[in-house]
C-alpha positions as CSV (number, residue, x, y, z in Angstrom):
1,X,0.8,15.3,-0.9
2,X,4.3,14.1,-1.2
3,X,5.4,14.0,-5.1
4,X,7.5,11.7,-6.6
5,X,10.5,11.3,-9.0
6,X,8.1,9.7,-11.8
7,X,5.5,12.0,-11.9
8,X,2.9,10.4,-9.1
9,X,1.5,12.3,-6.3
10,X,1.8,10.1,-3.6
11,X,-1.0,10.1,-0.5
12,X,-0.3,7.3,2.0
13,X,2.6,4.9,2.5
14,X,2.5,2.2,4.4
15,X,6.2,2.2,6.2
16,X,6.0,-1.0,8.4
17,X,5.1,-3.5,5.8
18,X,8.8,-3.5,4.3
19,X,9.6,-4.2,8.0
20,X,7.2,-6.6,8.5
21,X,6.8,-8.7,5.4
22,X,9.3,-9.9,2.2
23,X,7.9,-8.5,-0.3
24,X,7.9,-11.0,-3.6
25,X,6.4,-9.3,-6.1
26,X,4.9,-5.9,-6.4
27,X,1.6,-5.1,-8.1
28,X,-0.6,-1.9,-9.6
29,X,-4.7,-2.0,-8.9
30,X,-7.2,0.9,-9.7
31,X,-9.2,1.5,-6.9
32,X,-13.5,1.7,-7.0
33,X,-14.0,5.1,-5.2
34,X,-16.9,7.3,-4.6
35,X,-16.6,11.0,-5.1
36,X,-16.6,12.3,-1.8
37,X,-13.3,9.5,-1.5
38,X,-11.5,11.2,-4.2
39,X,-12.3,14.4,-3.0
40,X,-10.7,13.0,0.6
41,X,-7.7,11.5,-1.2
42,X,-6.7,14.8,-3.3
43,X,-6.4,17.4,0.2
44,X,-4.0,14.5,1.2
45,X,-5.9,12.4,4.1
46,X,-5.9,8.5,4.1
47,X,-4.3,6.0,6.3
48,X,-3.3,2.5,4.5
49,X,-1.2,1.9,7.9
50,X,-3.1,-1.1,9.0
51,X,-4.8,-2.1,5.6
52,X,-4.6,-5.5,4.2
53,X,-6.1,-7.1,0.8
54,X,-8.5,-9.9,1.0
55,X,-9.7,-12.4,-1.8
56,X,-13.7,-12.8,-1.6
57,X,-15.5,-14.3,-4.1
58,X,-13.2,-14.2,-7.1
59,X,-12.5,-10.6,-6.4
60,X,-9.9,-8.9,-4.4
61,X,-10.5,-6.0,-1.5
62,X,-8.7,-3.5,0.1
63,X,-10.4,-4.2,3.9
64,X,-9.6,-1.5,7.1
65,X,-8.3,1.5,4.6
66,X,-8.9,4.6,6.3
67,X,-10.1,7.8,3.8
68,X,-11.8,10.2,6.3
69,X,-15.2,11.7,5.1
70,X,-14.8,14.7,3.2
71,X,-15.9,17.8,5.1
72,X,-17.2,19.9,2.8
73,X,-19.8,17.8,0.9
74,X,-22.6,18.3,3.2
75,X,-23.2,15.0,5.7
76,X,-25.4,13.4,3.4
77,X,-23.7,12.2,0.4
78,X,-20.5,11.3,2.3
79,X,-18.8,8.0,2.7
80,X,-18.0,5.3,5.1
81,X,-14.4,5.5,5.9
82,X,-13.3,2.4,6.7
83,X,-15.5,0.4,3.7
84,X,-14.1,-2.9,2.2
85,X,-12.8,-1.1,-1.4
86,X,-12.8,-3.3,-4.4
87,X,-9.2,-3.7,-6.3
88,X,-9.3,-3.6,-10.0
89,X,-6.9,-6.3,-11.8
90,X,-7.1,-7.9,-14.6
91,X,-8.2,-11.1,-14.2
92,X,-4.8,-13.0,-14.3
93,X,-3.5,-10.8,-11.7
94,X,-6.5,-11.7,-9.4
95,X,-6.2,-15.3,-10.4
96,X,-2.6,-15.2,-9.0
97,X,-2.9,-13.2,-5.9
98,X,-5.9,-15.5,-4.4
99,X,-3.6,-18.5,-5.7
100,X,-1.0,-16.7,-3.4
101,X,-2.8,-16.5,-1.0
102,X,-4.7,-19.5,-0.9
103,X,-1.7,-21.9,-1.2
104,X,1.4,-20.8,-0.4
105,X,-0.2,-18.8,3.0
106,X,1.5,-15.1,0.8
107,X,-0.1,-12.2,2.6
108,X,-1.3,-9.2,0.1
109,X,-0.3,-5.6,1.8
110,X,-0.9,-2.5,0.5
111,X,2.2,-0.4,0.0
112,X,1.4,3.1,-1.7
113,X,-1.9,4.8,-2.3
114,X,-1.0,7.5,-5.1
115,X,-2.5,9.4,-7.9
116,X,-0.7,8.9,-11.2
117,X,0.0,11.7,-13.7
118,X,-3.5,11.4,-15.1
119,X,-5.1,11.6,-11.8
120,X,-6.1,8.5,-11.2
121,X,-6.0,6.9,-7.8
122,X,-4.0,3.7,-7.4
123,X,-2.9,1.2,-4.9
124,X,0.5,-0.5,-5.0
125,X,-0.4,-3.8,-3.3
126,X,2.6,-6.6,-2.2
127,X,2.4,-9.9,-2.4
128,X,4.2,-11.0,0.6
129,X,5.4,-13.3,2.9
130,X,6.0,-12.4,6.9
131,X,9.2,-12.1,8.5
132,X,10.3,-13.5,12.0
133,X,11.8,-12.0,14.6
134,X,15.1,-13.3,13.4
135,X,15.1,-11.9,10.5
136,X,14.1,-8.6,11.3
137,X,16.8,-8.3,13.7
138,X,18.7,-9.2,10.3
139,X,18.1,-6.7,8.0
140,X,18.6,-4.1,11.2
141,X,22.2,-5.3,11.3
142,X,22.6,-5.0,7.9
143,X,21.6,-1.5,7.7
144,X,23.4,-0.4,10.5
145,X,26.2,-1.9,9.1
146,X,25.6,-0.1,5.6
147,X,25.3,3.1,7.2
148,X,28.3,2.7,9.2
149,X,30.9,1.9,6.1
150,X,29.3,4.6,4.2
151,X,30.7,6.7,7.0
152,X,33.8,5.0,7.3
153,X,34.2,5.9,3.2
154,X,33.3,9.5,3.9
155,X,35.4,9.9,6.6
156,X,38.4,7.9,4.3
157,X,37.8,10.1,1.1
């Protein structure tokens, strides 16, 4: 596991989704785990790669999350790994995500599954909005063009 500069011990990022999607506005959720899940998470194995959040019935899930059983607790008392994972927000947050996403057609990635100083697990989910080719093509230009005149300045002085 991969720490961070504030403290949080970071398992899983999910790179593409800054390439994929505008991300609006960025949000914290608990996650409701079993044991043998936290247990997974700690030695440093889950995949968020191709996760999404889904509203169902005034409640929000993380859906296709991938925390691989944990080997050492037997066979019995071990997990499903890719379960639909239940987000915990207050109740204004989940109000405005499935408004989101109801209405304006806002897409809800997850971006970071970390453990906070406390060692708690938490998600940081998106609320975004998908980008076209166009723009994608966009941004690359841009950051080639960032990377080139912060050479050109080290090369100057």
């Amino acid at each position: 596991m991969a720490k961070s500069g504030d403290g949080r011990k970071v398992v899983a990022v999910n790179r593409k989704a800054r390439h994929n999607y505008t991300i609006e506005e960025i949000f914290e959720a608990g996650l409701q785990l079993y044991g043998s899940e936290v247990k997974s998470l700690r030695s440093g194995k889950a995949n968020i790669a191709e996760a999404y959040a889904s509203p169902e019935d005034n409640e929000i899930y993380l859906v296709n999350a991938n925390i691989p059983e944990y080997a050492q607790s037997g066979g019995r008392n071990n997990h499903e790994p890719r379960r639909q994972r239940k987000l915990l927000l207050h109740r204004n947050e989940i109000n405005k995500l499935i408004g989101a996403a109801q209405r304006e057609g806002m897409t809800l990635v997850p971006l970071r599954l970390y453990f906070t100083e406390r060692g708690i697990a938490k998600l940081e989910i998106g609320l975004a909005k998908g980008k076209k080719l166009h723009d994608k093509r966009e941004a690359q230009k841009s950051r080639d063009w960032q990377r080139q005149k912060a050479r050109l300045m080290r090369e100057k002085g």
